[in-house]
C-alpha positions in Angstrom: 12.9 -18.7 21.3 13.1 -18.4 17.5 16.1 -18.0 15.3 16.6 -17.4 11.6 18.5 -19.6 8.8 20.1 -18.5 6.0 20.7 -21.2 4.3 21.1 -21.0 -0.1 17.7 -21.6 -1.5 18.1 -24.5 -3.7 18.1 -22.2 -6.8 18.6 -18.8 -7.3 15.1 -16.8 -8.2 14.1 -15.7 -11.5 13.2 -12.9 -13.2 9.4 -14.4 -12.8 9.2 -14.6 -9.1 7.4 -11.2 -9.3 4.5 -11.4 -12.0 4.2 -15.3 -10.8 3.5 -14.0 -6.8 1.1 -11.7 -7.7 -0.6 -13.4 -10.1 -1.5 -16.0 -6.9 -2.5 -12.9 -5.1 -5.1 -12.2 -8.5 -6.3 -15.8 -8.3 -7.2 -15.7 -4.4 -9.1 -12.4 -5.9 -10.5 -13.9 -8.4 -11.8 -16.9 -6.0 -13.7 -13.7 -3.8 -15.2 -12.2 -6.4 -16.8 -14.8 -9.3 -20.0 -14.9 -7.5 -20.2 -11.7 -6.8 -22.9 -11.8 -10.4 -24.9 -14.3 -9.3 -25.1 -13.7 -5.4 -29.0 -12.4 -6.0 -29.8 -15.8 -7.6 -28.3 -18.2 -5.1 -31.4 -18.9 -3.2 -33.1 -19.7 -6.1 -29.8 -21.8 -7.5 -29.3 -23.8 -4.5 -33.1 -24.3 -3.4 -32.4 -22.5 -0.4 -34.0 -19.3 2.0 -31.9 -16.2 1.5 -30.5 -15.8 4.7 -29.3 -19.6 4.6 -27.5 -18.7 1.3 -25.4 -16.0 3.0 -23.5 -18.7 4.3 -22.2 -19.1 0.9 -20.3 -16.3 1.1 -19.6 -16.0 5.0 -17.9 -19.3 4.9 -15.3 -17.8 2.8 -14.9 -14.5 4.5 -14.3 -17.0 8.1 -12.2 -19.5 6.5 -10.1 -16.9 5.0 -9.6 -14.9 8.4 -9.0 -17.8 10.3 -6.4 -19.4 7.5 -4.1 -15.8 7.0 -2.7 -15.6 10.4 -1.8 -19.2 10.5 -0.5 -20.2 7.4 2.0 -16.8 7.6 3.0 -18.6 10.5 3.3 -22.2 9.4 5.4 -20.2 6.2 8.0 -18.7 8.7 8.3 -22.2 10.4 8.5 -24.7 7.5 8.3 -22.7 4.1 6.7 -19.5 2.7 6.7 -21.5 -1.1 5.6 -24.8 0.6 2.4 -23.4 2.7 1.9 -21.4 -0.6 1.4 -24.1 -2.3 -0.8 -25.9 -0.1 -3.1 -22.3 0.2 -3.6 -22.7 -3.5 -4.3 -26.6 -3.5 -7.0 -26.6 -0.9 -8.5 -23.6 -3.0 -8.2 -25.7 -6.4 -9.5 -28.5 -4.5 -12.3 -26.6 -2.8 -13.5 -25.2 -6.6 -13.8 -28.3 -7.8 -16.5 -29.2 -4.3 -18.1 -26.4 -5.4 -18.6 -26.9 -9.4 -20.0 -30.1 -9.3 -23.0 -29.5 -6.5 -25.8 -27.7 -6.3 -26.3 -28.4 -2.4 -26.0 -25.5 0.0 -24.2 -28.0 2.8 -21.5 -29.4 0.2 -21.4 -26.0 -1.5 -20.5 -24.4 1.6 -18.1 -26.7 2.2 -16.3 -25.9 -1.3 -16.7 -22.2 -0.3 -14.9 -22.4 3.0 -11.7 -24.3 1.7 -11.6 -21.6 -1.2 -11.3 -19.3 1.8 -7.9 -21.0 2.6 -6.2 -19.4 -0.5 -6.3 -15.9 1.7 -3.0 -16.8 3.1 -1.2 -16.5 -0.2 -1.2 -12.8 -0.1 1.4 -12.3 3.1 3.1 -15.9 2.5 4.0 -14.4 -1.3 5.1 -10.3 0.6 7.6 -12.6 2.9 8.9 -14.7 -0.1 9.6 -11.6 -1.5 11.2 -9.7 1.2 13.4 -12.7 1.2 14.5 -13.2 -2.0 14.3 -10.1 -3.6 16.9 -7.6 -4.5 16.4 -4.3 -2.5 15.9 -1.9 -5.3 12.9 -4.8 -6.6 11.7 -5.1 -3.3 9.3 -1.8 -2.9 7.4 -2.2 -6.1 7.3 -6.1 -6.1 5.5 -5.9 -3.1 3.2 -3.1 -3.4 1.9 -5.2 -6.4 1.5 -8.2 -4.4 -0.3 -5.9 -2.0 -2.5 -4.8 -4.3 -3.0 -7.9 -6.3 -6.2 -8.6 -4.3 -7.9 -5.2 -5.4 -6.6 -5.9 -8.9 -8.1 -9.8 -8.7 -11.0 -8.3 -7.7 -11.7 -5.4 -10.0 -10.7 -7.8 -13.2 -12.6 -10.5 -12.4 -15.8 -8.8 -12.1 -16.9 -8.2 -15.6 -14.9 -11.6 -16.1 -17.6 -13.5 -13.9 -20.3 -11.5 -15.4 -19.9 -12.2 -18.7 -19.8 -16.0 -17.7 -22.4 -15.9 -15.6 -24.5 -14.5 -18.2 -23.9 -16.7 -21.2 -23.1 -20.3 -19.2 -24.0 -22.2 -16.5 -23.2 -20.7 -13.1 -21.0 -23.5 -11.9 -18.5 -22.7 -14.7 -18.2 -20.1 -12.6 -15.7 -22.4 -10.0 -14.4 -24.4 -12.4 -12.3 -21.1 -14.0 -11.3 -20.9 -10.2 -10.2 -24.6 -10.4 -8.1 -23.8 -13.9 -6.9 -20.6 -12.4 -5.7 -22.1 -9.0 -3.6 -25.5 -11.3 -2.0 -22.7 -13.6 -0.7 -20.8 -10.5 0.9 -23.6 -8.7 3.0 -24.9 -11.9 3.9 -21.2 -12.4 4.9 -21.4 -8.9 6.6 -24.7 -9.1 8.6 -23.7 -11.8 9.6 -19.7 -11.2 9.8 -19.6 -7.1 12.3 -21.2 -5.3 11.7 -21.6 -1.4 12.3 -19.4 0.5 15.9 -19.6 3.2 14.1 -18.4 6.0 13.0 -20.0 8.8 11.7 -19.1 12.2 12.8 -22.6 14.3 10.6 -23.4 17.1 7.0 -25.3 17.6 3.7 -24.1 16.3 1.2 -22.6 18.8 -1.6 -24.8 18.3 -3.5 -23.7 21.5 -2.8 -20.4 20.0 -4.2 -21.1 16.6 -7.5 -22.7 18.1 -7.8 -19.6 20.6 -7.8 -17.0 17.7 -9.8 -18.7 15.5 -12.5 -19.2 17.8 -11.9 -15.4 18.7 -12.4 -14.7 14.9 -15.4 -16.6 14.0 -17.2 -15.4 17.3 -16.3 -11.8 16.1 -16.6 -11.9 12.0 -20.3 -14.2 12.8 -22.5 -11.3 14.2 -20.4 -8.7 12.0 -22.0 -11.1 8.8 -24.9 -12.0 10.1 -26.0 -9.4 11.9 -28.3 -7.6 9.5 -30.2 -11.3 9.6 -30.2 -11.9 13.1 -30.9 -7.9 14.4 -27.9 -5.9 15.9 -29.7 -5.9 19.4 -30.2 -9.2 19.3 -29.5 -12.0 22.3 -27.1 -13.7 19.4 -25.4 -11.2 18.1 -25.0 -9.2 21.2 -23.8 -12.6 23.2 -21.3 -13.4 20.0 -19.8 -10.1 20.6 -19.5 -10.9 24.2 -17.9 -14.2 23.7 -15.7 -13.3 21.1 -14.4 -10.2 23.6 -13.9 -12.6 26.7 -11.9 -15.4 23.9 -9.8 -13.1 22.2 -9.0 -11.5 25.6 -8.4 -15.5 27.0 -6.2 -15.6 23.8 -3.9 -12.5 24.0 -2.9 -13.3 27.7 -2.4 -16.6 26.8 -0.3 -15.3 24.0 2.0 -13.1 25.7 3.0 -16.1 28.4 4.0 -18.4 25.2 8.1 -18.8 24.3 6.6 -18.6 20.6 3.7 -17.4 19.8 1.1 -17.6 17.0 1.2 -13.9 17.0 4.3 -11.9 18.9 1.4 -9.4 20.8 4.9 -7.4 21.6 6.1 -7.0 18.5 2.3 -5.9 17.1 2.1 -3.1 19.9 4.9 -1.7 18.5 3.8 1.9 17.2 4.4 1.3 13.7 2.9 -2.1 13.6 0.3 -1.2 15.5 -0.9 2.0 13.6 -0.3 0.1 10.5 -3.2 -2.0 11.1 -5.5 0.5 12.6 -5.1 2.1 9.5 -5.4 -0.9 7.4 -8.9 -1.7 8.6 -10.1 2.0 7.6 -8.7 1.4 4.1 -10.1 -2.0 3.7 -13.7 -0.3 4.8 -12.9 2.0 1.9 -12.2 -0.4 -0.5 -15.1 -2.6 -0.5 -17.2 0.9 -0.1 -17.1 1.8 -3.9 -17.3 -2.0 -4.6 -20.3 -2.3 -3.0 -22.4 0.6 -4.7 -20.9 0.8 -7.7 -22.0 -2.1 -9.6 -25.6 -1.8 -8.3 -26.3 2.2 -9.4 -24.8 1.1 -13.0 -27.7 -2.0 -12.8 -30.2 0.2 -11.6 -33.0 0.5 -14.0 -33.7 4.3 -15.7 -37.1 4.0 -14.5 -35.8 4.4 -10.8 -34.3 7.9 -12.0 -31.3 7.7 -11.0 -30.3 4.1 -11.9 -28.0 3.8 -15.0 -29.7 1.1 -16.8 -26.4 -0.9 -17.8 -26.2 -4.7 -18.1 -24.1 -7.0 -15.4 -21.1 -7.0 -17.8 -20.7 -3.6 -19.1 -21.3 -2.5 -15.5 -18.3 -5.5 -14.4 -16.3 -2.8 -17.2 -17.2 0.5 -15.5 -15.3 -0.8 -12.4 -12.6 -2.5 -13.5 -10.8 0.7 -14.2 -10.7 -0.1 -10.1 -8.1 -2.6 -10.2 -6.5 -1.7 -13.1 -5.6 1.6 -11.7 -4.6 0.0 -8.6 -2.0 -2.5 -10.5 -0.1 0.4 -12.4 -0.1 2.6 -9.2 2.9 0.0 -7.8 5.6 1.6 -10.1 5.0 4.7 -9.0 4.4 3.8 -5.2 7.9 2.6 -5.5 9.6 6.3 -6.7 7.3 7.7 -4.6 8.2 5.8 -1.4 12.0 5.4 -2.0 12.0 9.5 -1.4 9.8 10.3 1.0 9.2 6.7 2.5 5.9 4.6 2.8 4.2 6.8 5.9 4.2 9.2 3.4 3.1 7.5 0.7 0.0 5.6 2.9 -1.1 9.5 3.6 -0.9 10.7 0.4 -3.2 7.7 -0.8 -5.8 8.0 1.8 -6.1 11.7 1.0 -6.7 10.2 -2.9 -9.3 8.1 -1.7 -10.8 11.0 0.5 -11.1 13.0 -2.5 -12.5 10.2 -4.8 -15.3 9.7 -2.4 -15.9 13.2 -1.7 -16.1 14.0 -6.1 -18.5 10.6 -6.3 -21.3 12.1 -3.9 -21.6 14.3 -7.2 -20.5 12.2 -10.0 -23.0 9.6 -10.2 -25.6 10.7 -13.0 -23.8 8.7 -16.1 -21.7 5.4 -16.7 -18.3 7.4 -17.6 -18.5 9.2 -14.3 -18.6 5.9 -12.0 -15.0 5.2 -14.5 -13.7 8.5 -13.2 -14.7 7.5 -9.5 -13.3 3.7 -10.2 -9.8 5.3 -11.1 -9.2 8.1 -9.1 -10.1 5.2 -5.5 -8.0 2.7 -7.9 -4.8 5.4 -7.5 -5.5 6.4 -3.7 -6.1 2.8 -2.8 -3.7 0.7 -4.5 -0.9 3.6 -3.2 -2.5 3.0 0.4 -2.3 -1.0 -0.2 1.4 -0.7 -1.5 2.2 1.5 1.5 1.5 -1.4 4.3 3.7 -4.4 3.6 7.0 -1.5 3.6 5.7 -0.6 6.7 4.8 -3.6 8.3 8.1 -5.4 6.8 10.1 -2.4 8.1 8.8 -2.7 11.6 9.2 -6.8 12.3 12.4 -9.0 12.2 12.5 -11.1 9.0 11.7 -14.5 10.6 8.1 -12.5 11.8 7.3 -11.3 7.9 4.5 -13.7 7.2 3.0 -13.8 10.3 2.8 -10.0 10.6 2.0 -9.7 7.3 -0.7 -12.5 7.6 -2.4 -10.5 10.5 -2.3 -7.5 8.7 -4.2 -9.3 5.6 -6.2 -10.3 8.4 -6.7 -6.6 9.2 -8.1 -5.6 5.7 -10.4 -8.1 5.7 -12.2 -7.4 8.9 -12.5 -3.8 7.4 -13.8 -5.0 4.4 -16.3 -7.1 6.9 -16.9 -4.3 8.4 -17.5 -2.3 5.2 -19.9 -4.8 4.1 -22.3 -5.0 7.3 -22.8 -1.5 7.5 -23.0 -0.1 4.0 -25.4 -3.2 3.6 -27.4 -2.2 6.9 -27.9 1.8 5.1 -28.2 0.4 1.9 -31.2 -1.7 3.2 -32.8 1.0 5.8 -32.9 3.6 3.0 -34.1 1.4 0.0 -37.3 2.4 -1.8 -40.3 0.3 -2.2 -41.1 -0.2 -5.6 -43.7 -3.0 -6.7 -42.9 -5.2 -3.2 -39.4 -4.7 -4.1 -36.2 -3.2 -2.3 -34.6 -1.1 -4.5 -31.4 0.7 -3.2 -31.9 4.6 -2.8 -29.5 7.5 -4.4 -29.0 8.9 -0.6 -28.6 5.8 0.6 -25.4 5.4 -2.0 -24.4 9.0 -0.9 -24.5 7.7 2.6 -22.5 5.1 1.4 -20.0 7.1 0.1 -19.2 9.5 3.3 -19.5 6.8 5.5 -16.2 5.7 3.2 -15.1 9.4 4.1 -14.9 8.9 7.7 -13.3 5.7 7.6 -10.7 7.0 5.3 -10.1 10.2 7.5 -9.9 8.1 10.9 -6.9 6.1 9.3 -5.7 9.2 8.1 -5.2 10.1 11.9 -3.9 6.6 12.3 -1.5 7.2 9.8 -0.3 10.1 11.5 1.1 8.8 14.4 3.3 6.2 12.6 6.7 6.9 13.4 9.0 8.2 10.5 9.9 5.7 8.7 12.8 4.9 6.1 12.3 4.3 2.5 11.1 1.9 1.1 14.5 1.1 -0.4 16.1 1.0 3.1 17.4 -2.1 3.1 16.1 -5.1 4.7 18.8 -8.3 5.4 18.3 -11.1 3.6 21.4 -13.2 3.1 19.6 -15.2 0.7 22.5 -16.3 -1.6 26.0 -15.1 -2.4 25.1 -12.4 -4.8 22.2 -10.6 -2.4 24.9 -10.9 0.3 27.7 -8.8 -1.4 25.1 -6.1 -2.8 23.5 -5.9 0.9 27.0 -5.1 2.2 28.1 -2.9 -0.6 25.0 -0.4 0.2 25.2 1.7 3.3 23.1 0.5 6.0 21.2 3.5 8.3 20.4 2.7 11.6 22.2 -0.4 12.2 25.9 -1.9 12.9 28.2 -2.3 10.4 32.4 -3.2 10.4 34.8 -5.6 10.3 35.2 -9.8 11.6 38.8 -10.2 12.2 40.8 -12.9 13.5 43.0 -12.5 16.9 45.8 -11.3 14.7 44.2 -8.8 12.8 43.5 -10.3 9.7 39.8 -10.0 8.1 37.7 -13.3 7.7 35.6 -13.7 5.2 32.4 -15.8 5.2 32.0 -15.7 8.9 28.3 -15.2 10.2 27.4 -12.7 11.9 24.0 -12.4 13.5 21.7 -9.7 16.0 20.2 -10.9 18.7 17.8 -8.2 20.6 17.0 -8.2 24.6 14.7 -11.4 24.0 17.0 -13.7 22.8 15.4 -13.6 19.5 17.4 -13.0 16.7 16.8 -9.7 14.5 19.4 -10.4 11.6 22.0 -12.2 10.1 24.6 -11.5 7.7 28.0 -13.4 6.1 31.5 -11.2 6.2 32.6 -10.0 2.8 35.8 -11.0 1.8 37.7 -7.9 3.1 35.9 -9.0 6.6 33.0 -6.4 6.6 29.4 -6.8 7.1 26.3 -4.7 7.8 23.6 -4.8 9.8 20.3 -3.1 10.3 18.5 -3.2 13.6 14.1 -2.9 13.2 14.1 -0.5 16.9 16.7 0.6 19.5 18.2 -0.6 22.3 20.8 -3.0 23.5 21.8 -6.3 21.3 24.2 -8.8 21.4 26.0 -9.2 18.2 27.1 -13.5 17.7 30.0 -13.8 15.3 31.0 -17.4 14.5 33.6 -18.5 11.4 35.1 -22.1 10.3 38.3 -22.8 11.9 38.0 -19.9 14.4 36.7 -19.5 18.3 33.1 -17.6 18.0 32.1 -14.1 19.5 29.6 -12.6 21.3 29.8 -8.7 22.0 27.1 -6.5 23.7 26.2 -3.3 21.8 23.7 -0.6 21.9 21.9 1.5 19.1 19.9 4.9 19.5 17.5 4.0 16.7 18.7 6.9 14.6 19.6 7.0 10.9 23.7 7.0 11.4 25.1 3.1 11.5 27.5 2.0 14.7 30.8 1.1 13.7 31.6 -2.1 15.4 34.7 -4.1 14.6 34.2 -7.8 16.0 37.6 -10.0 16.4 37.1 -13.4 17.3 39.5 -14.5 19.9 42.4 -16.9 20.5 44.2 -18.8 18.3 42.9 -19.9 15.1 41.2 -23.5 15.7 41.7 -26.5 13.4 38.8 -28.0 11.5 
């Protein structure tokens, strides 16, 4: 069983919380992308055969999938601002590997603990949804959400440019500067977080679904290399199947698990990440062919002719777009609520993708691509932590959120194999050489299309949700408290703690436990006695109300799961006690 504090952080937290969060989340971007220039050359940079050089960047993509998931769970456990932290450390640390060697085992080695910075994206979402004001909330973390498309799309020409006029390596040791810079901003604007999810960590867990991953992302990377009907890839497929099968049973028999399998077959979590796999396919789609048509020589007659930098420029627009769309995710979300706003960006993207298949003959046209996918997919991005927030109990957010992370990127995984596999079975000879065909980039492009019209459909079964600005209980200090409670709450209980005589207590702690024995909120009384709380689903709780100097409560109640709030008065009983 777990339960939820609400303790007062140590310090209240400041009006830098936000920019400071999601600039992490553009560092652990930035770490992705910087060899993004180069990637061509690193055979010839690290004295290596091309397909051993893949694992350069494979490394990364495992470590990362394997670290989200776990370190959202060690932050619900022990400290969303600690295990932040330590995400950025072991990426500074692993930069610094990587900068000073030019050998593929120690570089790879570098490479994976880079990957370990993934976790910062869900670990800074739940810091926020803990700490954050509710009318702050909905645009704080659609930035943070996006933060990785914005990382990426900025540090593009950013890597380029370095990449072109010093040595490669420099390359990690901006990563290294980056990563320092981030944890004192951290150190100095974040406070931790007064959460916590008591209990053990599932380490059988952890091992089971990192196994599961690796033996699923392996053959998804690699596969191209090894042949998709191949005895490898085929039996990695196989194994990961049986493991991650082995895994979820395991799960579900576990008092706390890695990963509550309950709470992510719930419709809305569960549609969430279907969807978010089609969006991250999207994503890395336009990132993917892009850059290369813009490199392209004019000879090719279709190829742009542009250099690596100016062609790093032509996309940014990408991430730019996507870090100004989280203002107006936030209006848009707080009316019509983020189901609707995850819709209206996949459509976005749809048509983005569908105007590209004809907008690819000049440099400003890519721009007009690179911002119209920037709006659909940073109001797609913004649209998942709301949902995913609004679906799980708060001492769950960077676990779910983590897996959801973890969602993206095997879209983006996905993304990668198979635009890769068209781009390569549709490339023109020309002198000996590969070169990347126009159809094949139209391929490209409606293969996007589909992905972005199946999580459409995904997006369509979603229950209705609330706002984004419904509120989400917190407690965090004295001041959230009171503003919590002075805001009507839908769908949840709300009333009075009284003593036996009548009279209101203030300060008392109130907290919702569901059918599990898990606790679902927690809230302190006002000082006229009232409190308020909202419930994630419907059915039966038990509502605990506890106060210094008095006997504690426990009362059964049920909600329907609709919008209108159950009026509940709790009195605790007997006589006043002595403390």
């Amino acid at each position: 069983m777990t339960h939820t504090t609400t303790e007062q952080p140590t310090r209240r937290p400041s009006g830098a919380i936000v920019p400071v969060l999601a600039f992490a989340g553009i560092v652990v971007a930035v770490m992705q992308t910087l060899l993004v220039p180069v990637i061509k050359d690193l055979p010839e940079l690290l004295g290596t055969a091309p397909s051993n050089a893949t694992w350069v960047m494979t490394s990364t993509l495992l470590a990362g999938a394997v670290a989200t998931p776990i370190m959202g769970r060690l932050g619900d456990l022990y400290g969303k601002r600690r295990m932040l932290l330590l995400s950025l450390s072991v990426m500074v640390v692993g930069s610094l590997i990587a900068g000073f060697t030019s050998q593929l085992l120690v570089m790879i080695v570098g490479r994976s603990l880079q990957g370990f910075a993934m976790g910062a994206i869900p670990l800074g979402i739940g810091l926020m949804r803990d700490m954050l004001p509710r009318e702050k909330l909905g645009s704080a973390m659609a930035l943070m959400s996006s933060s990785i498309g914005v990382g990426g799309g900025l540090a593009l020409p950013l890597a380029a440019l370095v990449a072109q006029h010093a040595d490669w390596h420099a390359l990690f040791f901006l990563a290294a500067g980056l990563g320092v810079v981030s944890i004192v901003l951290t150190l100095v604007a974040v406070p931790e977080s007064p959460m916590r999810a008591k209990g053990t960590f599932d380490v059988l867990g952890a091992i089971g679904l990192s196994a599961g991953l690796i033996l699923f992302l392996l053959p998804i990377t690699k596969g191209s290399d090894w042949g998709w009907t191949s005895v490898t890839t085929l039996g990695l497929f196989g194994a990961a199947a049986v493991v991650l099968l082995l895994w979820g049973v395991m799960e579900l028999r576990v008092k706390a698990p890695l990963v509550d399998l309950r709470t992510t077959a719930r419709r809305a979590v569960l549609f969430t990440n279907l969807a978010s796999i089609m969006v991250g396919v999207a994503f890395y789609a336009v990132s993917l062919v892009l850059p290369q048509l813009l490199q392209l020589p004019k000879s090719t007659g279709y190829g742009l002719g542009q250099s690596m930098v100016v062609a790093g420029l032509c996309v940014a627009p990408l991430g730019l777009t996507m870090m100004f769309t989280a203002p107006v995710y936030a209006r848009i979300s707080a009316k019509y609520g983020p189901k609707v706003t995850l819709i209206l960006g996949m459509l976005i993207i749809a048509i983005g993708y569908g105007a590209g298949l004809g907008l690819m003959s000049a440099a400003w046209q890519t721009i007009v691509i690179a911002v119209v996918l920037g709006a659909g997919i940073g109001l797609a991005y913004s649209s998942l932590p709301a949902l995913i927030v609004g679906a799980v109990p708060a001492s769950e957010t960077g676990a779910a959120n983590g897996l959801n992370t973890l969602m993206r990127s095997i879209g983006t995984s996905v993304s990668s194999a198979v635009i890769g596999m068209v781009l390569a079975n549709t490339a023109n000879n020309v002198g000996g050489v590969a070169v990347p065909s126009m159809h094949g980039f139209r391929v490209s492009f409606l293969i996007a299309t589909g992905a972005v019209a199946v999580g459409l459909l995904m997006a369509l079964f979603l229950p209705r949700g609330r706002p984004a600005t419904a509120p989400v209980l917190r407690a965090s200090s004295d001041e959230d408290a009171a503003l919590e409670r002075a805001q009507e709450i839908l769908g949840g209980f709300r009333g009075r703690v009284l003593d036996a005589a009548g009279v209101p207590v203030a300060r008392a702690k109130v907290t919702l436990i569901d059918r599990r024995g898990r606790q679902a909120g927690a809230t302190l009384s006002a000082e006229d006695g009232s409190y308020a709380l909202a419930v994630p689903t419907e059915g039966s709780y038990v509502l605990a109300a506890k106060a210094t100097g008095h006997g504690p409560l426990a009362s059964s109640a049920t909600h329907a799961g609709d919008e209108r709030p159950v009026d509940l008065d709790l009195a605790l009983p007997g006589e006043p006690v002595r403390a």
